[in-house]
N, C-alpha and C positions, 0 to 999 in steps of 0.2 A: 574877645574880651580884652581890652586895655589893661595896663599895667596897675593901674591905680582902683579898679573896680575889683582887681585880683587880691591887690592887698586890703582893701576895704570890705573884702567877704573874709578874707579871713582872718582880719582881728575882731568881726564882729559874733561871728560863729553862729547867730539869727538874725533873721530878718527886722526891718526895726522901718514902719513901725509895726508891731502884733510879736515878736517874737519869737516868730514862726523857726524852726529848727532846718538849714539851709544844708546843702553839699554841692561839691562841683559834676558835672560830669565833663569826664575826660575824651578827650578824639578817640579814645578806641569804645567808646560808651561803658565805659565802668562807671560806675560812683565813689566818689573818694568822701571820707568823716572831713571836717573841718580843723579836727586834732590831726589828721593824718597832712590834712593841705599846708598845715603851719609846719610840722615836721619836715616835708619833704618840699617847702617852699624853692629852694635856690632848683630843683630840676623842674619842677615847676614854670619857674619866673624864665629859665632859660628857655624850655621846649614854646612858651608863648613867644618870647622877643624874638628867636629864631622859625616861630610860626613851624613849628617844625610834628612833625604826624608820628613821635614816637610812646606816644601815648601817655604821653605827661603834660600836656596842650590841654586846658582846659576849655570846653566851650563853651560852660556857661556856668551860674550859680541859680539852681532849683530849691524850691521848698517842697520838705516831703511833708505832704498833704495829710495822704492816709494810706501810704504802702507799710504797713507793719512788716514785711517783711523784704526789707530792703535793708543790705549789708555794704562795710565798707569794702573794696574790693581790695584793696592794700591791707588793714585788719581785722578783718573780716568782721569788726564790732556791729551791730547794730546799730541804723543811723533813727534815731531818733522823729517817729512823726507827731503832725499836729492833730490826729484826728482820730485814726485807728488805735483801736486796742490793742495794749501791749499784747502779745500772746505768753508772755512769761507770766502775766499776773492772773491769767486766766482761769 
């Protein structure tokens, strides 16, 4: 992931077009919120320029589909999907 497709996911924080509700996964396979990847941008921006495997290297920007239970691994909030039902509104 380039520098400029890292910053352009996360001032977008969805997918665009459809609006689809996006997160990063990271080189260790966590999933990081989009609030958490603007937060924690500068280790971030570093661990990619440095291409470096300390689990703060993003390798991609995903759209969650329909895993309702899919968490951020830094705050542990719930990431938001496009498809599945909430289980809190259940």
């Amino acid at each position: 992931m380039n520098s400029l497709e890292l910053r352009k996911a996360i001032r977008a924080k969805f997918a665009w077009p459809g609006g689809y509700p996006i997160y990063l996964v990271m080189s260790d396979g966590g999933s990081l919120c989009m609030d958490c990847a603007k937060s924690e941008y500068p280790l971030i921006a570093r661990s990619n320029r440095d291409n470096s495997r300390d689990g703060w290297k993003p390798e991609g920007v995903y759209i969650n589909w329909e895993d309702s239970s899919l968490y951020c691994d830094h705050c542990s909030k719930r990431i938001e999907s496009a498809y599945a039902e909430d289980e809190t509104q259940a």
